[in-house]
C-alpha positions, 0 to 999 in steps of 0.5 A: 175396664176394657179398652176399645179399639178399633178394627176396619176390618183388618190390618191392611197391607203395608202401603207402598209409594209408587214414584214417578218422574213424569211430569204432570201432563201439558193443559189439554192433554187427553192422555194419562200419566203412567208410573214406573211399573209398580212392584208385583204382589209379593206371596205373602200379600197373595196368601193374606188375600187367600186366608181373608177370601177363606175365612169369608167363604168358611163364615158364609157357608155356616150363615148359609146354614143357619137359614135352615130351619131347626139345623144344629150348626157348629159355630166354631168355624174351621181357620185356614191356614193363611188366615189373618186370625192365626198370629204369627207363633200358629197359637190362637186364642180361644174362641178366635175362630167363633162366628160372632168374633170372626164377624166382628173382625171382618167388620160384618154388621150384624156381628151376632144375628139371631133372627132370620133378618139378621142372618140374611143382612150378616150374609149379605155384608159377608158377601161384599165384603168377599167381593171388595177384599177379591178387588183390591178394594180394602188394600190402600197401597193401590191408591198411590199408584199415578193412573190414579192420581187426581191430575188424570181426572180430566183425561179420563173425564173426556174418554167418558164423554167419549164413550158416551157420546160413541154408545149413546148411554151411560158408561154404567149403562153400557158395562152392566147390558151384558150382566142378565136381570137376575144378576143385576137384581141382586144389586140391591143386597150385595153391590159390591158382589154385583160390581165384582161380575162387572169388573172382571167381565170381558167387556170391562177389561176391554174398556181398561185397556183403552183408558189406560192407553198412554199419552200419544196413543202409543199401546198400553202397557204390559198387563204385567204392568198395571196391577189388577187392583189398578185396573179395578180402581181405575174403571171405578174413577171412570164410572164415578166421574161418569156419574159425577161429572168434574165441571157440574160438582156443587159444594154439598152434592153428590151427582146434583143430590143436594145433600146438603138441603134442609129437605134431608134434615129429619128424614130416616137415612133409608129415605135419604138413600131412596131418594138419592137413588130416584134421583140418579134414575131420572138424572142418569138414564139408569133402571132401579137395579143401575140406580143401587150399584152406581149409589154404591160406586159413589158411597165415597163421596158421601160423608162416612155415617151414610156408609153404616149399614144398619142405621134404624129407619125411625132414627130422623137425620140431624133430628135427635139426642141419639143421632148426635151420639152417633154422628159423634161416634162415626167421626171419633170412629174415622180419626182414630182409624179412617174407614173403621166406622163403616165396619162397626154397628149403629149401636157401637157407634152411639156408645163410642163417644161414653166408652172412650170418654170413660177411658180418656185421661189425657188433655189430647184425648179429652179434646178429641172427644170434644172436637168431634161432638161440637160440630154434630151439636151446632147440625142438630140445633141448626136442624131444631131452629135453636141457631140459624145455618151460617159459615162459622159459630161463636163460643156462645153459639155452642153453648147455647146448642149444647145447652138445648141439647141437654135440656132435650 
């Protein structure tokens, strides 16, 4: 038997702590938190940056290539040499550099397309895939730098209102006005390529050099000293608390959506999206195209199964034996190795729980399988009138859901 193991995509740099003998900041206070100067990328962080961004444009070009009709296209593809695929001994295996197995890697959904549909859908997730590895997005280690810190959310949450209260519009609003129509379409296939072309316009690095003036007003630092990645992460927490402002959170919404309604329960994952984004028009002041990039923005703050990609439209949310199967498969997924399900398939994620319960041989493993699928269990029976919504359920509880389940 095989064993399955999950890759979120690829082996991230190893995280490094940034330490800071700053004090928290005094109550009120609008100013950040600075760190010590955080360590500079190394070479060899840059070359995997570079082998990643090259393997993504070598997948791309052969997509792009079989969207031409009856073209004969080579797909074994050619590695550079600082890809993450060629181990450290220069000896790959074979078939390492075929198309499916390089997709596969990258996390891309489809991992082997066939149909024209598929092909665009695989070219599209290459894309932001591209655009988030380019950010500094896939790389965890930026996330323990102290601008970051959660302590900072109320500095940044007044220099929004500030700006918004200055420009009149949305901060989404005000950073995207210079992006033309055409760009800002293709919002709706690639958001995370679209918010590359924000985030490294001009207009974008002036508005991180304000926010991430220190305390006083005194000059931000060097930009030596604040990493690109930083910044990067640092504007997304400004647009996000701009979306989701701290003192309007609800438990269960996200931006005033109430996920957590019944109205959502047996609608297709594609419709909940849908109205999440009419719901950000209207709240928001934001277009159609806006609605898609800040819907891609605050896709964190969403449980993990809304990240998949290509969930079908006729699978109802909450409403089905298969979706158990996969609500169970995202969050086996997400304990083993968190941020892995968003790369993986909807297929893959329905079949996880039996391939691992086919491998499980220890009591540990047995009661992460178990763990896992009891609370999707209790969600769909609540869904089916089977059990009322309440805080906390007894062992008969889940006995009786699961038994519905079965008997379904």
């Amino acid at each position: 038997m095989t064993p399955v193991h999950l890759n979120p995509r690829f082996a991230p740099a190893a995280p490094t702590l940034s330490r800071s003998d700053t004090p928290p900041p005094s109550e009120g206070s609008a100013g950040l938190t600075l760190v010590q100067p955080p360590a500079q990328a190394t070479p060899s962080h840059q070359a995997q940056v570079r082998g990643k961004l090259g393997d993504l444009d070598e997948i791309l070009r052969v997509l792009h290539a079989l969207q031409t009709p009856n073209a004969v296209v080579n797909k074994s593809l050619f590695l550079n040499k600082d890809s993450p695929l060629i181990p450290a001994n220069g000896s790959t295996q074979p078939g390492t550099n075929r198309l499916d197995n390089m997709l596969a890697f990258y996390g891309i959904v489809p991992s082997n397309p066939k149909t024209p549909e598929q092909v665009q859908a695989a070219i599209d997730a290459a894309q932001d895939a591209r655009s988030e590895i380019s950010l500094g997005l896939d790389d965890p280690s930026s996330d323990m730098d102290g601008l970051l810190d959660k302590r900072n959310e109320p500095a940044i949450q007044a220099w929004v209102a500030e700006q918004e209260a200055k420009y009149r519009k949305p901060l989404l609003s005000q950073l995207t006005e210079d992006l033309p129509p055409q760009a800002m379409k293709k919002a709706q296939g690639t958001p995370a390529a679209v918010l590359e072309l924000l985030l490294k316009s001009p207009q974008a690095n002036e508005r991180v050099h304000q926010l991430s003036k220190t305390p006083a007003g005194a000059e931000s630092p060097p930009d030596g000293v604040i990493t690109p990645e930083v910044k990067v992460k640092l504007l997304l927490k400004a647009l996000a608390l701009s979306l989701d402002p701290l003192q309007t959170r609800q438990p269960g919404q996200v931006a005033g959506f109430n996920l957590a309604s019944s109205d959502q329960w047996g609608q297709s994952y594609p419709s909940i999206k849908s109205a999440f984004r009419k719901h950000l028009v209207d709240s928001r002041q934001l277009s159609g195209d806006q609605a898609h990039l800040a819907a891609y923005i605050l896709q964190p703050l969403f449980p993990p199964d809304f990240a998949v990609r290509d969930t079908p439209a006729d699978r109802p949310y909450r409403g089905s034996a298969v979706w158990v199967n996969f609500q169970q498969g995202v969050s086996l997924a997400e304990t083993i190795a968190p941020g892995s399900s968003r790369r993986m398939g909807f297929q893959q994620l329905v079949d996880l729980p039996g391939k691992l319960s086919e491998q499980a041989t220890t009591d540990g493993e047995w009661a992460l399988i178990t763990s896992t699928r009891t609370p999707a269990v209790l969600a769909w029976a609540v869904t089916q009138g089977v059990l009322p919504q309440k805080e906390s359920y007894s062992q008969e509880d889940i006995n009786k859901a699961a038994t519905a389940l079965d008997a379904h």
